[in-house]
C-alpha positions as CSV (number, residue, x, y, z in Angstrom):
1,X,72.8,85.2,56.5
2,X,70.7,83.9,60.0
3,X,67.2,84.2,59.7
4,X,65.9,86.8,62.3
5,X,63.5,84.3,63.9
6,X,66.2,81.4,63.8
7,X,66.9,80.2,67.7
8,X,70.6,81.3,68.9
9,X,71.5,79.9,72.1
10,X,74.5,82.3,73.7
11,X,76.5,79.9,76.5
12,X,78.0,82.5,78.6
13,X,75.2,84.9,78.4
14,X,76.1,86.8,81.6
15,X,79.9,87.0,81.2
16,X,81.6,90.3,79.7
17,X,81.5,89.1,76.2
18,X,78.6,86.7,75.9
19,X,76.4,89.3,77.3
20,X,77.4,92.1,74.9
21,X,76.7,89.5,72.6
22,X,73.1,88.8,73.4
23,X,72.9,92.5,73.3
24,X,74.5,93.2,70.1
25,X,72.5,90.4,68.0
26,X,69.1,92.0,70.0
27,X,69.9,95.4,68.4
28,X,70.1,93.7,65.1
29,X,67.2,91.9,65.2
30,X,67.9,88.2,66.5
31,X,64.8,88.3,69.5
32,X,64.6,84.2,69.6
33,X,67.8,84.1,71.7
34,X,68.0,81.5,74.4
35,X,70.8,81.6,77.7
36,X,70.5,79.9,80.4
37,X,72.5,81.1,84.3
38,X,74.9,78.6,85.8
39,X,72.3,78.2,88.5
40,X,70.0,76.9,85.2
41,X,72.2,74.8,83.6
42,X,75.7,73.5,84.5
43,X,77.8,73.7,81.7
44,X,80.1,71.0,83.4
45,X,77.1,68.6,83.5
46,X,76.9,66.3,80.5
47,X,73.2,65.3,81.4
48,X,72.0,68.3,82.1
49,X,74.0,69.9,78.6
50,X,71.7,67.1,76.4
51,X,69.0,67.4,78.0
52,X,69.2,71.3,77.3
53,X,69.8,70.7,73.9
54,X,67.3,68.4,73.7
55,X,64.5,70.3,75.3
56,X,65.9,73.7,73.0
57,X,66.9,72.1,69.6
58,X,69.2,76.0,69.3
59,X,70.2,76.6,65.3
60,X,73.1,78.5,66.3
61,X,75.4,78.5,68.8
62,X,77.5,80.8,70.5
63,X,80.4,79.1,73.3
64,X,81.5,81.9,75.3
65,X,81.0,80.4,78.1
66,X,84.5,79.8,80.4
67,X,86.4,79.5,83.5
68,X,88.3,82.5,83.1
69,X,90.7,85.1,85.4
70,X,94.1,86.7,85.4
71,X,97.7,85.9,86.1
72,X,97.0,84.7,90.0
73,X,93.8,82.6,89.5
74,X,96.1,81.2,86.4
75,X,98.8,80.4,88.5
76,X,97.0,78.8,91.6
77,X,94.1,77.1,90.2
78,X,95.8,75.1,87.1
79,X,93.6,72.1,87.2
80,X,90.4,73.9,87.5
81,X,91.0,75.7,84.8
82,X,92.5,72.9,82.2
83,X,89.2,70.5,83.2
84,X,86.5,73.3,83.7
85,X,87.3,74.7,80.3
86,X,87.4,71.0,78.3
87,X,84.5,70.2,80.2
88,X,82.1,72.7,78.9
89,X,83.7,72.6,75.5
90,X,83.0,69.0,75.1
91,X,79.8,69.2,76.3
92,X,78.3,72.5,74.4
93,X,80.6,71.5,70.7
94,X,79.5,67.7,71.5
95,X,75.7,68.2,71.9
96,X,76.0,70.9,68.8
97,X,77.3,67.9,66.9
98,X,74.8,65.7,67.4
99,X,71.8,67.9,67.3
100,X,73.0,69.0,64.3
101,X,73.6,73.2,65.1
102,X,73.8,74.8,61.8
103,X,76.7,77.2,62.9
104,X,79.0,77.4,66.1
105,X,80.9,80.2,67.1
106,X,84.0,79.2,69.2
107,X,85.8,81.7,71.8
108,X,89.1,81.3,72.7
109,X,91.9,83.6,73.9
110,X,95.2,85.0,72.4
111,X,97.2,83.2,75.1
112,X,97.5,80.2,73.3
113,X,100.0,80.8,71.6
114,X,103.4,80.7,72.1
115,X,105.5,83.0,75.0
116,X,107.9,83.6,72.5
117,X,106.0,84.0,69.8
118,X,107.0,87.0,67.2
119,X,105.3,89.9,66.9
120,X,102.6,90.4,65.7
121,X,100.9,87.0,66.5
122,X,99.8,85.5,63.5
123,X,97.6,82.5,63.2
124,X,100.0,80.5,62.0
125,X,102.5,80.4,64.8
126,X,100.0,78.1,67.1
127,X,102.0,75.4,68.5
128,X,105.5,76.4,67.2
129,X,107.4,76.8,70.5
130,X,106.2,76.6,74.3
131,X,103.5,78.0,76.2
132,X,103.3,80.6,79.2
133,X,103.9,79.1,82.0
134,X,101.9,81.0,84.1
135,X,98.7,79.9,82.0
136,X,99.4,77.0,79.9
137,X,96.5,74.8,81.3
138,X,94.0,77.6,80.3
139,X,96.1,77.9,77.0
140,X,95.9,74.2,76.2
141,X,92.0,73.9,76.5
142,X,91.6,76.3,74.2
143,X,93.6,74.9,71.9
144,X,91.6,72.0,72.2
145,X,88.8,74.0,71.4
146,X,89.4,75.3,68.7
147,X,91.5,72.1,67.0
148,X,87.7,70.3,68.1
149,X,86.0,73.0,65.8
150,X,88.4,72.4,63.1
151,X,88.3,68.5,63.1
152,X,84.4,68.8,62.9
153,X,84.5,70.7,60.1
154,X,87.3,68.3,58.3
155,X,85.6,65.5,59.2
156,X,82.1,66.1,59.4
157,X,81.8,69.1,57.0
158,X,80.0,70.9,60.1
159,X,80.7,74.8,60.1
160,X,82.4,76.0,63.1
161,X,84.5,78.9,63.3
162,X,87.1,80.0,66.4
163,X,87.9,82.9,67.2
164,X,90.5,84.1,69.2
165,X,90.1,87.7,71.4
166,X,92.8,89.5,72.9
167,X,92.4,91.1,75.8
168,X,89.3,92.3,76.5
169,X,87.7,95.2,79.4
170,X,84.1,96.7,79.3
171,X,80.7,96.0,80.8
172,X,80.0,93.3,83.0
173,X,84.0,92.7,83.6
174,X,85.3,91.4,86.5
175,X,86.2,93.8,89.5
176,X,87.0,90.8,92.0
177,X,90.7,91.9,93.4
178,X,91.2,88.0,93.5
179,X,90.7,86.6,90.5
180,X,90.0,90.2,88.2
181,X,92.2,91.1,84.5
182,X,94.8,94.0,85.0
183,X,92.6,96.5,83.7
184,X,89.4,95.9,85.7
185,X,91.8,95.6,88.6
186,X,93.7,99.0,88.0
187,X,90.2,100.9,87.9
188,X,89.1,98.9,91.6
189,X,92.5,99.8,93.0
190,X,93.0,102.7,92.1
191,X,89.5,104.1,92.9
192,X,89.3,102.3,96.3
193,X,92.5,104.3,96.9
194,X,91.4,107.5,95.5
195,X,88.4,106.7,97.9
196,X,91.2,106.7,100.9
197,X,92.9,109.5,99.9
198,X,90.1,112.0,100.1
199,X,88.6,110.2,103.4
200,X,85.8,109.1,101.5
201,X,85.0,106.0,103.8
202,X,81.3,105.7,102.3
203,X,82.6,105.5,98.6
204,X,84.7,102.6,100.1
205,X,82.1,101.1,102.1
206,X,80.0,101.1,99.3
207,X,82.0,99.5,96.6
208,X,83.2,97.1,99.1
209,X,79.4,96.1,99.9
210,X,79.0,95.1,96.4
211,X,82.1,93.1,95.6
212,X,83.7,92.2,99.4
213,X,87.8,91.4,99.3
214,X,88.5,88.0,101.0
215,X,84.7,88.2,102.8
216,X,85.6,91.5,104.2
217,X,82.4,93.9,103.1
218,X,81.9,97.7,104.1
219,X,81.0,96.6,107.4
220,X,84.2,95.8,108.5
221,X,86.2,98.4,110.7
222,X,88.2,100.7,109.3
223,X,91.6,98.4,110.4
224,X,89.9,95.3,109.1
225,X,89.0,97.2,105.7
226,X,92.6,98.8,105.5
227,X,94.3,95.4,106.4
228,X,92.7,93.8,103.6
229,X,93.1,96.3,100.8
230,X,96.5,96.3,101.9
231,X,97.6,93.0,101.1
232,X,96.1,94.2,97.4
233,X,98.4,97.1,97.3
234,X,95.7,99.7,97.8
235,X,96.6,102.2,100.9
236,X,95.8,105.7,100.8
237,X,99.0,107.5,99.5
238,X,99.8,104.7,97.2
239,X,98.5,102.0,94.7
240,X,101.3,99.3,94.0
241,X,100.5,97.0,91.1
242,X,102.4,94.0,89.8
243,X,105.4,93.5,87.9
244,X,107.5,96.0,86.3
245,X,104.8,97.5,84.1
246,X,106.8,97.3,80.9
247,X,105.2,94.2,79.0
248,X,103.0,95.1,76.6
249,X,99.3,94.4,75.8
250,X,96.9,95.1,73.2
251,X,93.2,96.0,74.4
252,X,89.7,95.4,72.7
253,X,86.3,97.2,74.1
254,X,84.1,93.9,74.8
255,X,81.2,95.5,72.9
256,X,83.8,95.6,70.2
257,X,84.6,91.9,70.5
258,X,80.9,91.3,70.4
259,X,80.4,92.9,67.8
260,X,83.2,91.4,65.4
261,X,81.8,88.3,67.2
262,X,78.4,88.5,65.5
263,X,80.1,90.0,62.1
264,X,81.9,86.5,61.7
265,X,78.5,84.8,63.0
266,X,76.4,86.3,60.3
267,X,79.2,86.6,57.5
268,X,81.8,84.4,57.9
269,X,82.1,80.3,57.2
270,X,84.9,78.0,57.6
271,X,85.4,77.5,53.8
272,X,86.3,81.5,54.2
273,X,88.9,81.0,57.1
274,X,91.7,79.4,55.7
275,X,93.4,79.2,51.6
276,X,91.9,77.3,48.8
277,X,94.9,76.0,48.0
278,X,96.2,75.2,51.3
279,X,97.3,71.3,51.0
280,X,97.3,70.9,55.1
281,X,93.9,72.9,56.6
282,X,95.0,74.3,59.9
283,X,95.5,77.5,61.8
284,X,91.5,78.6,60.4
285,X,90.8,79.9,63.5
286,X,90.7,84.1,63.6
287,X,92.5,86.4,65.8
288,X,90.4,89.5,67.1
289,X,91.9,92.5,68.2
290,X,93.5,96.5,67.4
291,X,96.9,95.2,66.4
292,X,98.0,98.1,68.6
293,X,99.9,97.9,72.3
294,X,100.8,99.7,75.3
295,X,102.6,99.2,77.7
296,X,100.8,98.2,81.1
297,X,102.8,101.1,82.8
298,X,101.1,103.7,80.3
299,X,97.7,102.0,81.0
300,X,98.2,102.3,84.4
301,X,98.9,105.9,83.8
302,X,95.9,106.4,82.0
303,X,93.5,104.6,85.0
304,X,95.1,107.5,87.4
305,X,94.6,110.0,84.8
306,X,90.4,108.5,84.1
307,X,90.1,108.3,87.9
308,X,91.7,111.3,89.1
309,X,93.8,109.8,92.0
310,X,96.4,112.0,93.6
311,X,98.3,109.5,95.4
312,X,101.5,107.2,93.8
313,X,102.0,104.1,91.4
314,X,104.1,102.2,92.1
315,X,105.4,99.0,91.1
316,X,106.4,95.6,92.5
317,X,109.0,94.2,90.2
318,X,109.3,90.8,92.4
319,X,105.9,90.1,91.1
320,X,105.6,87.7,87.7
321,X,105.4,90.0,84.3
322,X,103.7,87.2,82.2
323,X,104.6,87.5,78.2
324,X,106.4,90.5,77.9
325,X,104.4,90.9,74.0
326,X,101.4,89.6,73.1
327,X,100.4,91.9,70.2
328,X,97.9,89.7,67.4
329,X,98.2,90.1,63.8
330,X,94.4,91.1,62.7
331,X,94.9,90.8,59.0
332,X,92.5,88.1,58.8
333,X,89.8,89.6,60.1
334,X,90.5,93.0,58.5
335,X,90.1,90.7,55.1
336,X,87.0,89.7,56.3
337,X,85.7,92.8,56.5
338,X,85.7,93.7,60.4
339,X,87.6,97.1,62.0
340,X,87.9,98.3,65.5
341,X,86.7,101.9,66.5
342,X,87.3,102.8,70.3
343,X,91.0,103.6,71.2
344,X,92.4,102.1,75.0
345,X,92.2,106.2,76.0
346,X,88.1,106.3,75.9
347,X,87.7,103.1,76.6
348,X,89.4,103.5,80.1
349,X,86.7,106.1,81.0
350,X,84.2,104.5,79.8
351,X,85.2,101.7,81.8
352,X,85.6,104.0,85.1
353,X,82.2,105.3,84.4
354,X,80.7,102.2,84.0
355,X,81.8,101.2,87.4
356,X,81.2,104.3,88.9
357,X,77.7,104.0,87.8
358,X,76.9,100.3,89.0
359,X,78.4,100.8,92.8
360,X,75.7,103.7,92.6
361,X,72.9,101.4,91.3
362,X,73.7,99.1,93.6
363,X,73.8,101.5,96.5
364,X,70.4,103.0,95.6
365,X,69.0,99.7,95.4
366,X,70.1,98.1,98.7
């Protein structure tokens, strides 16, 4: 168990995860917690990394810090995304090293493995067949993550443990329509064009104030405003939304993540993440998730449903799918002890009412 008063330094404090984190190790107790803004500290600076370290001395650390976004970002911004990612995992795992962190919690994502990968996803099919195409660079850094955590540990008996999220949506996520997940996404469309439906230019003017599509805000014109959520497939009768909407996906409440996060933090060690008899230690990394799926069509449904939009959904199948299953295997983690609680139908409107409630905040505030 972590002391209460031991120093935890959460990289990616701000982010959807990292800062339901901070929160969920504040409601248990952990107050000497240390983040630091990208404006603070540049993950991607080596310098400024040590001298962080150096100036901090953190017991524990937390890496879920990334350069994250969905299927478009993944698609056009492949380098960024392979060298942004190793960067700041060589620099946070690297300083941890030699400043001699007691424990290190590792965040990856369930796209690394395989596109063809059975299902469920165990840990053991990493590496067995090809990537996605569409995000193999992102894929391949954190692989190298969480193979970096491993080879510590092998080598240095250091105690680092991956873990590997599946989708996640909640507080904090990210609305941008240019580089959002699908689920964030659905909720901005599909309210921007509920917004449009019922002639509710302020409700549009103000969400667009707070997060402005390709530099357009809410004081564009009306054409310039319509022009742009157009291209996003937003118009007032309609929402049209990539792909076919058949692939499946499996979703986690980020409070939930955090909290299995934290579980593994406090409970878990890498002697505990693989068998004693293995002869070849690999594969100790842990998969967190539901181990349930739906289909993106039927979550979709369920955004119109949480929103209350009157208009169409419809879909353009010219668009990329992605992995048509990416369901994990949480036995693992259910043998460590951890469980989900909140189903994909409340979390949607909690989600919706989360957003509803920061456009207002926001508003009130300006």
């Amino acid at each position: 168990m972590i002391e209460k008063n031991a120093k935890i330094y959460v990289a990616g404090h701000r982010g959807l995860v990292g800062s339901a984190i901070w929160n969920n190790l504040k409601e248990k107790g952990y107050t000497n917690l240390v983040g630091r803004g990208h404006k603070e500290l540049d993950l991607l600076d080596p310098v400024a990394v040590k001298r962080f370290f150096d100036e901090e001395q953190p017991e524990y650390v937390v890496l879920a810090a990334a350069h994250v976004g969905g299927i478009m970002a993944n698609s056009l911004y492949r380098a960024d995304f392979i060298y942004q990612n190793l960067q700041i995992q060589q620099n946070v795992i690297g300083e941890s090293f030699r400043h001699g962190v007691k424990k290190l919690l590792f965040l990856g994502s369930t796209c690394i493995y395989p596109r063809e990968a059975p299902q469920p996803m165990t840990e053991e099919v990493l590496l067995t067949s090809p990537l996605e195409y569409t995000n193999e660079p992102y894929a391949i850094a954190k692989i190298a993550g969480l193979k970096m955590c491993e080879s510590f540990n092998l080598q240095y008996g250091t105690n680092y443990i991956a873990v590997m999220p599946t989708n996640l949506y909640g507080p904090n996520d990210n609305f941008h329509l240019e580089n959002s997940h699908v689920l964030p996404a659905m909720i901005r469309k599909v309210h921007l064009a509920k917004c449009l439906n019922e002639g509710d230019w302020e409700g549009v003017r103000k969400d667009m104030n707070l997060r402005p599509v390709e530099g357009v805000s809410g004081a564009g014109s009306d054409e310039e405003i319509l022009a742009v959520l157009a291209k996003y497939g937003i118009t007032p009768e309609e929402v049209k939304l990539w792909g076919s909407g058949k692939p499946m996906r499996e979703f986690l409440w980020s409070e939930e993540m955090a909290d299995a996060s934290v579980y593994v933090l406090l409970n878990v060690d890498f002697k505990d993440t693989y068998a004693p008899s293995a002869k070849d230690i690999r594969n100790c990394h842990i998969n967190v998730g539901t181990g349930k799926e739906i289909s993106i069509k039927e979550v979709a449904e369920l955004v119109v449903k949480a929103v209350d939009f009157k208009g169409r959904l419809t879909w353009d199948a010219s668009k990329p799918d992605g992995t048509l299953r990416k369901l994990t295997d949480v036995s693992k983690l259910h043998n460590l002890g951890w469980h989900h609680r909140i189903e994909i139908d409340e979390g949607v409107g909690k989600l919706y009412e989360w957003y509803l409630k920061g456009i207002c905040i926001n508003h009130q505030t300006n």
